[in-house]
Backbone as a ProteinNet text record, in pm:
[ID]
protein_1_A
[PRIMARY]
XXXXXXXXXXXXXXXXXXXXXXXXXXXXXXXXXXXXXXXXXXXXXXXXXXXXXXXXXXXXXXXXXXXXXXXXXXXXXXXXXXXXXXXXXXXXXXXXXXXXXXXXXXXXXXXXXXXXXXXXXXXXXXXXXXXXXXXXXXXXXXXXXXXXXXXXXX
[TERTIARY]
6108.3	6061.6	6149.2	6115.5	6184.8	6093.9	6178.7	6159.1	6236.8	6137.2	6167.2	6187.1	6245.8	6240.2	6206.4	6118.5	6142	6208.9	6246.1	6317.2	6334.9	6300.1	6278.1	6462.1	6440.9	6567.1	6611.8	6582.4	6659.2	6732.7	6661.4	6697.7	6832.8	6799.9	6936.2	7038.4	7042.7	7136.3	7179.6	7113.4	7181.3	7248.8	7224.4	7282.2	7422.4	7389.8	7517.8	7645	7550.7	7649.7	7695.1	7678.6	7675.3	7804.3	7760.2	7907.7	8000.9	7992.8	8138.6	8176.9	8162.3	8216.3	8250.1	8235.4	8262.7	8411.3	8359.9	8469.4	8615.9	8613.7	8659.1	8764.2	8676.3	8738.6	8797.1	8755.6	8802.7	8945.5	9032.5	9153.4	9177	9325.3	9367.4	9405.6	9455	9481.2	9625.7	9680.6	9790.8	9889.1	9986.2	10087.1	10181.8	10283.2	10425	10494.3	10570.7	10643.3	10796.6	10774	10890.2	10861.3	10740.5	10654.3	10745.9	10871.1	10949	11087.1	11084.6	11217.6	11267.3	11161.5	11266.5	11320.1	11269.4	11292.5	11431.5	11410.8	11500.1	11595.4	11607.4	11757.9	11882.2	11979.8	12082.1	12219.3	12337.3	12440.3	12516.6	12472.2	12554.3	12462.7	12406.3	12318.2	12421	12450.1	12556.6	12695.3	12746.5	12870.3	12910.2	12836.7	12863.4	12877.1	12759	12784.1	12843.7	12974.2	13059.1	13201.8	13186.1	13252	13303.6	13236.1	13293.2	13386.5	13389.4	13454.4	13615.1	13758.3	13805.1	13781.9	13709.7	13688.4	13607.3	13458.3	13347.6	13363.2	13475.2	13546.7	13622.4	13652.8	13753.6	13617.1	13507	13426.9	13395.9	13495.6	13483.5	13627	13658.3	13764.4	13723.7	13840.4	13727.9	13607.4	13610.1	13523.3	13321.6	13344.6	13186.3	13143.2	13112.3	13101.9	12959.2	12891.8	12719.8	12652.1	12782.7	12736.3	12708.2	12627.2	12638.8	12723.8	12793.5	12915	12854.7	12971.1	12953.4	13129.3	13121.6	13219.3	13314.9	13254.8	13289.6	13383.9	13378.9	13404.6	13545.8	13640.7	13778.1	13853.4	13812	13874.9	13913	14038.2	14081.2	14150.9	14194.7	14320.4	14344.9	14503.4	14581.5	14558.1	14469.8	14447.2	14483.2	14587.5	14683.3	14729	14789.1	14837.3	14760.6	14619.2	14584.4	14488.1	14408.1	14327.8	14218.9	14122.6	13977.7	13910.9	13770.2	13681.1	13604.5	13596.3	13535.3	13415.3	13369.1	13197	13150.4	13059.6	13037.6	12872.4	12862.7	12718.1	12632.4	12490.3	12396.9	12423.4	12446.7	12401.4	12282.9	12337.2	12249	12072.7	12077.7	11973.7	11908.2	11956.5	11870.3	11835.6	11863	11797.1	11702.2	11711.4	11577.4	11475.7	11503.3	11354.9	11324.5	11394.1	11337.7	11232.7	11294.9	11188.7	11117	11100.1	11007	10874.2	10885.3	10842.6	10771.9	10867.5	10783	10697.5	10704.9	10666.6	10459.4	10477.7	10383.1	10334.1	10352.9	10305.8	10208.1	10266.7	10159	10027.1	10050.9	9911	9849.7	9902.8	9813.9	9863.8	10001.2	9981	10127.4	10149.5	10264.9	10330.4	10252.1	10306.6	10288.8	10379.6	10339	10206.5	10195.4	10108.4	9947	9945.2	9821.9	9800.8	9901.5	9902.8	9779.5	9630.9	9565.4	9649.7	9585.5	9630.9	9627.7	9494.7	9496.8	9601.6	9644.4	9793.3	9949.9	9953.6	10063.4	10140.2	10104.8	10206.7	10213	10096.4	10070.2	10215.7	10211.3	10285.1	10467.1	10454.6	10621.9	10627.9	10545.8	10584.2	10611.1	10538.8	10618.2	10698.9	10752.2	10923.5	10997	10962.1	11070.3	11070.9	10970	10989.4	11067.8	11064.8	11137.3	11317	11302.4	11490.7	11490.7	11445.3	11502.3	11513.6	11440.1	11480.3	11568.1	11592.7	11703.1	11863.5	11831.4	11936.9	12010.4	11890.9	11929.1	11973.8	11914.1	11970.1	12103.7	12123.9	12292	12366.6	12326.9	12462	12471.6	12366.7	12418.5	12472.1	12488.1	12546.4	12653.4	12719.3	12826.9	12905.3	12811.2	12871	12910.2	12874.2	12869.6	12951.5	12991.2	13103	13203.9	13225.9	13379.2	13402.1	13345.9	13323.6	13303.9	13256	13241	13291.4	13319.5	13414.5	13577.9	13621	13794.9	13795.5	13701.2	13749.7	13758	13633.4	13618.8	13698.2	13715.9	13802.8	13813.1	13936.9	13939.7	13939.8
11686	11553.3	11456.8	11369.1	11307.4	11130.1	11052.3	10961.8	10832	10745.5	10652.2	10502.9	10417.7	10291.6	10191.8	10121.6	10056.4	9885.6	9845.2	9721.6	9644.6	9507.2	9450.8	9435	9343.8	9376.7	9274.8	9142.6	9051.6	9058.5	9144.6	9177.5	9277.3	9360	9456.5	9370.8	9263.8	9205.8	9132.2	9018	8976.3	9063.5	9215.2	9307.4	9343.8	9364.2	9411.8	9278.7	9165.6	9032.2	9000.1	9035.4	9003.8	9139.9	9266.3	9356.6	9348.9	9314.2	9293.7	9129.8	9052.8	8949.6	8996.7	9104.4	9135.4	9255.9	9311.5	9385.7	9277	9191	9109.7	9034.1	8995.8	8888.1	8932	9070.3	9157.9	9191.4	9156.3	9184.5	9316.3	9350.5	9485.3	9492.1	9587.6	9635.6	9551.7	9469.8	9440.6	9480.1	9500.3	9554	9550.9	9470.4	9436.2	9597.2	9604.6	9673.1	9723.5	9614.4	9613.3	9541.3	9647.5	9627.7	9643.1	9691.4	9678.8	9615.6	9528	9512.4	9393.5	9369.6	9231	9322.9	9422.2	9527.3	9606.1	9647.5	9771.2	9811.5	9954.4	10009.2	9966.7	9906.5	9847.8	9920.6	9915.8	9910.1	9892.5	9707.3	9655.2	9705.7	9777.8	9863.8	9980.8	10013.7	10112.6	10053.4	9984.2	9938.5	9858.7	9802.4	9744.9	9808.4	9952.4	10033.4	10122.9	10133.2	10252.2	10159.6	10007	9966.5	9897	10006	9946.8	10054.7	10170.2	10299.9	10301	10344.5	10390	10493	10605.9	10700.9	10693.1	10611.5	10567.9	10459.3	10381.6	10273.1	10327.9	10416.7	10493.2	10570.3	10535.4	10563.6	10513.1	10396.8	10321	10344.1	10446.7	10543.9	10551.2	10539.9	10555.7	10436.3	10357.5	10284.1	10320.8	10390.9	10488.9	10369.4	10272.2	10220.5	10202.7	10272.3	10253.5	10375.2	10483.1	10622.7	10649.9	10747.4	10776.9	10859.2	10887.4	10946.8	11115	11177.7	11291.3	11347.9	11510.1	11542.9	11637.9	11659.7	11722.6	11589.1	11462.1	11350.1	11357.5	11406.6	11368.3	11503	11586.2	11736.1	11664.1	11630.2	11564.7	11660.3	11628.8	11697.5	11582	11596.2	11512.7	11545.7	11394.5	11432.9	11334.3	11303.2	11227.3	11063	11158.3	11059.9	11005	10982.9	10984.9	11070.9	11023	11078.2	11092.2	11211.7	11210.7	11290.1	11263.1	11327.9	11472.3	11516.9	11647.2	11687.6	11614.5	11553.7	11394	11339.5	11221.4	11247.8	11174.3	11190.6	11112.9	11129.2	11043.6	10868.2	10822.9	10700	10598	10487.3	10386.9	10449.5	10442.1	10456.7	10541.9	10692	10822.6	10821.6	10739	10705.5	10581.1	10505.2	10403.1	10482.5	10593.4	10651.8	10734.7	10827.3	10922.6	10795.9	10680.4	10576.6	10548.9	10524.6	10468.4	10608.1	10730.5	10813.2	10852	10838.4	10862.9	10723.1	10598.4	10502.7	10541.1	10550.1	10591.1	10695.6	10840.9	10948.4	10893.1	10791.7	10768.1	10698.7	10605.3	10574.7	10678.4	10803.7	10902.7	10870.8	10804.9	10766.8	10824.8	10863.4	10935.7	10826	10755	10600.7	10450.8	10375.9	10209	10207	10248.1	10143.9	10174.6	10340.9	10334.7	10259.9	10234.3	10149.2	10020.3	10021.4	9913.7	9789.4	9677.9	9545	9507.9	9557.3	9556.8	9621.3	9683.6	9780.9	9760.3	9634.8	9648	9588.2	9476.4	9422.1	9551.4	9659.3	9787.2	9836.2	9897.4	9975.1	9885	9792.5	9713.9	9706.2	9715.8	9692.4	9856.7	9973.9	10127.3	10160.4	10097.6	10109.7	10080.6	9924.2	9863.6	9948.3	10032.1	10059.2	10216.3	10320	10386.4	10323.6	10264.2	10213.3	10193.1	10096	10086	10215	10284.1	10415.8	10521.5	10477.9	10602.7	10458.5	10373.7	10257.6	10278.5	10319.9	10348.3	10462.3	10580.9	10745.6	10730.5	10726.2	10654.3	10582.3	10498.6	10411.2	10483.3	10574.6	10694.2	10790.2	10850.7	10952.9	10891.3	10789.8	10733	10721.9	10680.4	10682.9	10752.4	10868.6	11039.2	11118.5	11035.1	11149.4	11054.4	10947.4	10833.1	10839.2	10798.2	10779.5	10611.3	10526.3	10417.8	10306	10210.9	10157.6	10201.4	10291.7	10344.1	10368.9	10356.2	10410.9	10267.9	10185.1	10036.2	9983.6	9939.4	9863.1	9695.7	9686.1	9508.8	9442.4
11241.3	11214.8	11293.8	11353.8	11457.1	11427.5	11353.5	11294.7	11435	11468.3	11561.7	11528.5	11532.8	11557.3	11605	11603.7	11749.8	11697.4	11786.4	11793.8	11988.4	11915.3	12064.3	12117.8	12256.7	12292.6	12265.3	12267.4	12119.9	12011.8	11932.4	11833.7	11852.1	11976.8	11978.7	12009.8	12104.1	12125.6	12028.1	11983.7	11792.4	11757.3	11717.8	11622.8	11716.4	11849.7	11907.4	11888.3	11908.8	11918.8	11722.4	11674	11506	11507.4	11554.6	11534.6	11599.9	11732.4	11792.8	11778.6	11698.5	11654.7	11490.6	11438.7	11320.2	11339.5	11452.5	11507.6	11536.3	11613.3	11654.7	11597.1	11477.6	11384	11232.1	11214.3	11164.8	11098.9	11057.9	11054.6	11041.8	11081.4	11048.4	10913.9	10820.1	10705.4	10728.1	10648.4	10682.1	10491.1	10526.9	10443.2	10444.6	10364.6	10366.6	10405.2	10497.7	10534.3	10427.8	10364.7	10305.5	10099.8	10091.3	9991.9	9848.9	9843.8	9736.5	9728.8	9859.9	9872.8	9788.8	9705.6	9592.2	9452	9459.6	9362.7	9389	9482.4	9590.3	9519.8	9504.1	9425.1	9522.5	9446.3	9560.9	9510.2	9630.5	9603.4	9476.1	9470.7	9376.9	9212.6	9209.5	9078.4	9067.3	9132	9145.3	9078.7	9198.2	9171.8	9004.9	9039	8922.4	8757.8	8795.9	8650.8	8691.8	8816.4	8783.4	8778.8	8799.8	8773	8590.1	8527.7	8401.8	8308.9	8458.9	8365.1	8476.8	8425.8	8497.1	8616.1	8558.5	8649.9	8783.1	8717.2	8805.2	8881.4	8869.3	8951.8	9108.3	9034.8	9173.1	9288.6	9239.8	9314.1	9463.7	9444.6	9544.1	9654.6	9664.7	9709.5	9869.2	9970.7	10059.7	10134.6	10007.8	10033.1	10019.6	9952.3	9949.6	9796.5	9770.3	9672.2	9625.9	9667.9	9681.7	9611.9	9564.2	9520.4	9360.7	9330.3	9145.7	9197.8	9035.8	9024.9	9027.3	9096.4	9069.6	9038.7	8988.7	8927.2	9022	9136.2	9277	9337.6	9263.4	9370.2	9408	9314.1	9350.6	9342.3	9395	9396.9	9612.3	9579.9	9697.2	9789	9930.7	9947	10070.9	10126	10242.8	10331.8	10384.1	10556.8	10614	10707.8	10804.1	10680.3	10582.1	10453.8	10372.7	10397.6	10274.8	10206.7	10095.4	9994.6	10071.1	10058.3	10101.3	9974.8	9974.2	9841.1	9894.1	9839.7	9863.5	9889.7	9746.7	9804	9707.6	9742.1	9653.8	9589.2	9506.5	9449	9536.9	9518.5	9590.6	9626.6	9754.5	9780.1	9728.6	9722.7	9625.4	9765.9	9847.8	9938.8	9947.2	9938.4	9860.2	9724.4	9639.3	9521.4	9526.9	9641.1	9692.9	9700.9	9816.2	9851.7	9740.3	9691.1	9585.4	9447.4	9454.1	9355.2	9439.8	9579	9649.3	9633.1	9667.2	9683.9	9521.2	9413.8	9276.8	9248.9	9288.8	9287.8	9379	9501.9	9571.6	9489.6	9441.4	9409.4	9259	9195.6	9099.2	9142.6	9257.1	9287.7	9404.4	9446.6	9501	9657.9	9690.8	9804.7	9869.5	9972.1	10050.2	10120.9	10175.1	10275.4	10239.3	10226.3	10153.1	10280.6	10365.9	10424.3	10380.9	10296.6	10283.9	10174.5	10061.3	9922	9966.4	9889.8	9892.8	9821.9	9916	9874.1	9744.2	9673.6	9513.1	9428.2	9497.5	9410.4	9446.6	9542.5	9563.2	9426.6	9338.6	9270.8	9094.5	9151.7	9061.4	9095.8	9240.3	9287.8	9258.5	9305.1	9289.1	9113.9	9049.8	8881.8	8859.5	8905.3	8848	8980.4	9087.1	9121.5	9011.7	8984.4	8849.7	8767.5	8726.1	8580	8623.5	8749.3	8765.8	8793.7	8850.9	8857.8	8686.8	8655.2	8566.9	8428.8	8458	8368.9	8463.4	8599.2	8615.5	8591	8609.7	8579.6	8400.2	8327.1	8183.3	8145.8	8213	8239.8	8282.4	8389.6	8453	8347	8318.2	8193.9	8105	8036.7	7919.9	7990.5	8057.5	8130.5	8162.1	8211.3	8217.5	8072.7	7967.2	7857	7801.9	7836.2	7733.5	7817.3	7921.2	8031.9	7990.4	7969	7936.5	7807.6	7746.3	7605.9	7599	7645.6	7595.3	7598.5	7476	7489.6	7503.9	7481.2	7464	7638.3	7730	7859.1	7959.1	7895.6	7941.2	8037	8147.9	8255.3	8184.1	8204.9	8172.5	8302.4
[MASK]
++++++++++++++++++++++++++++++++++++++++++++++++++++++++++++++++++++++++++++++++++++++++++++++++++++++++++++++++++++++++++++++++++++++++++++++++++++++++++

């Protein structure tokens, strides 16, 4: 079955001139590049809650002040006089992407850029709500490795 059309050549041209002015004017998909960054797991999220323990203070040893604590951190030894760490726990920035990445995986998506425009302030509200539950995981785990107040920095 071989089903035909016909159409004058007016008409093709309207239709050709109606799509490439639709082509044209068209925008691209556009998408903040930087679709969580008023959120963003930072440094000072870090610092600041290992700065309320003696131990998790010295985290900043080195100068590595951006890290969760780990228990590998200060098994030290002397290299050209001073102190070095052995190993440190994750950087405030590998705990960005691992929320950026569980953040995306709930709306089905691997890359911010495929995140539709309708989901971005979806997508930036369950980042927040992941930091802020590994932000609350972290301060009890800080608490239950110090003990609390008796370890407290003044």
């Amino acid at each position: 079955m071989n089903d035909s059309i016909t159409i004058t050549k007016d008409d093709l041209k309207d239709l050709i001139t109606k799509e490439v002015v639709k082509a044209l004017t068209t925008k691209a998909k556009v998408y903040p590049p930087l679709l969580f960054d008023n959120v963003r797991f930072s440094r000072e999220d870090l610092t600041s809650r290992n700065a309320k323990y003696r131990e998790t203070s010295r985290t900043n040893i080195n100068n590595y002040g951006g890290n969760t604590y780990s228990r590998h951190q200060y098994e030290t030894k002397d290299f050209a006089n001073r102190t070095t760490t052995k190993d440190m726990g994750p950087y405030s920035d590998a705990v960005n992407v691992e929320i950026r990445h569980l953040a995306l995986a709930v709306l089905g998506e691997t890359r911010i850029k495929d995140v539709s425009s309708q989901d971005y302030s979806r997508a930036i509200n369950i980042y927040s709500q992941f930091k802020d539950l590994f932000l609350k995981l972290y301060d009890q785990r800080l608490n239950d490795l110090f003990g609390g107040e008796n370890n407290e920095r003044n």
